[in-house]
Every structure is written in C-alpha cells, then in structure tokens.
C-alpha positions as CSV (number, residue, x, y, z in Angstrom):
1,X,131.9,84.2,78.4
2,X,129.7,81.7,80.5
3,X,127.0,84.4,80.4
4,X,126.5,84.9,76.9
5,X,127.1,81.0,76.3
6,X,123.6,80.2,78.5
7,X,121.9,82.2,76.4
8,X,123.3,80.8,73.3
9,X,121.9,77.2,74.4
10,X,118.3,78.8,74.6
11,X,119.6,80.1,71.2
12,X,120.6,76.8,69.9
13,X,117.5,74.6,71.4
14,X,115.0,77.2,69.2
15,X,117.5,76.6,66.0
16,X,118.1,72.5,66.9
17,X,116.9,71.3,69.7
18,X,117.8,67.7,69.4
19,X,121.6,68.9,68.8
20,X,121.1,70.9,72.1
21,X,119.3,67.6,73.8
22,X,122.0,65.3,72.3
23,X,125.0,67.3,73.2
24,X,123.6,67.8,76.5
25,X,124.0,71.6,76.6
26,X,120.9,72.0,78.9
27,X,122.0,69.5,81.6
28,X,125.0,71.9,81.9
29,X,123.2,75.1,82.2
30,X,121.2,73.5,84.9
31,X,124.6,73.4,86.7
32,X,125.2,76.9,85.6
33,X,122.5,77.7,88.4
34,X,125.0,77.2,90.9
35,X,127.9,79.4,89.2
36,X,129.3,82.2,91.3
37,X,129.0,84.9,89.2
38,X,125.3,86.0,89.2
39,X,125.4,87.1,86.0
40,X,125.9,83.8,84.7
41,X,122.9,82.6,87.3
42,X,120.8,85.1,85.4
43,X,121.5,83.6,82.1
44,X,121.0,80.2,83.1
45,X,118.0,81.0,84.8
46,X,116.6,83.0,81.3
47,X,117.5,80.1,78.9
48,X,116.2,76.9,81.1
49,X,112.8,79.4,81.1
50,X,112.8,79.8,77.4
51,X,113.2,76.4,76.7
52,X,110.8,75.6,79.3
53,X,108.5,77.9,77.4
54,X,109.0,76.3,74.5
55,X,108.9,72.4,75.5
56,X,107.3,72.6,79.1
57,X,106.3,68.6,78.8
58,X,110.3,67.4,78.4
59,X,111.7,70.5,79.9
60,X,110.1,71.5,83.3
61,X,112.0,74.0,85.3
62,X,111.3,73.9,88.9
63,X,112.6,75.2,91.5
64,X,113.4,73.1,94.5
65,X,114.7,74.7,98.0
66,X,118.1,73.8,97.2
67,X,118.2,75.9,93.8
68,X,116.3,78.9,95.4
69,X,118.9,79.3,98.1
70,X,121.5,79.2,95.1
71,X,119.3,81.7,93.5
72,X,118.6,83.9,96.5
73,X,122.2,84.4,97.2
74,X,122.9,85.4,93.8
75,X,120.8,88.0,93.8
76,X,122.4,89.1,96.9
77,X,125.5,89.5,94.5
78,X,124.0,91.2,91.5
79,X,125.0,94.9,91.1
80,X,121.9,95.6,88.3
C-alpha cells in the first residue's frame, strides 16, 4: 500500500500541488527513502523525481551520502 501511495503523491502534486505542499505529502515521501521495503524506496524515489521535474526551483531532489547508502542498500534488497 505504501508503494502505490508514493506514486499517488507525484499523482496528486500534477492534479494540486498546493493540496500536496499544504498537506505535506512530499515531506513524507522524503522519509519514504528510508522504508525497508525497496519497493516502496523505488516509489519514493520515482515521485520526489517527478515532482522535481516538474518544480525543480521549490523541489530539488538531491542526494546526499546519507540517502545513497539508504538507496544503495535497497537495491541490494530488490528482487526486479
């Protein structure tokens, strides 16, 4: 459920982005980076870059050391 929900927040922010900004929906798949299911780091990772696509002046995903350790050892998880 917390997979398809990070891409309904990319969903959401292309609809309303001000509801998705006000309810603070990407804040929380920034923390969705850190799940432990990779699938869900997938996700996240797919809807913070659409949304950086589509606002990259208030929405700049970056990717700090911490985050790509986060990332790297999801991918050590991931099956596909």
């Amino acid at each position: 459920m917390r997979k398809t929900a990070a891409i309904c927040v990319a969903k959401l922010y292309e609809i309303e982005p001000k509801m998705a900004e006000e309810q603070e929906f990407i804040e929380l798949l920034k923390d969705m980076v850190s799940d432990v299911n990779p699938m869900v780091v997938a996700n996240a990772v797919i809807a913070l870059t659409d949304i950086h696509q589509e606002s990259p002046e208030k929405y700049a995903f970056k990717v700090n050391e911490n985050m790509a350790n986060k990332l790297l050892h999801a991918l050590n998880e991931c099956t596909e």
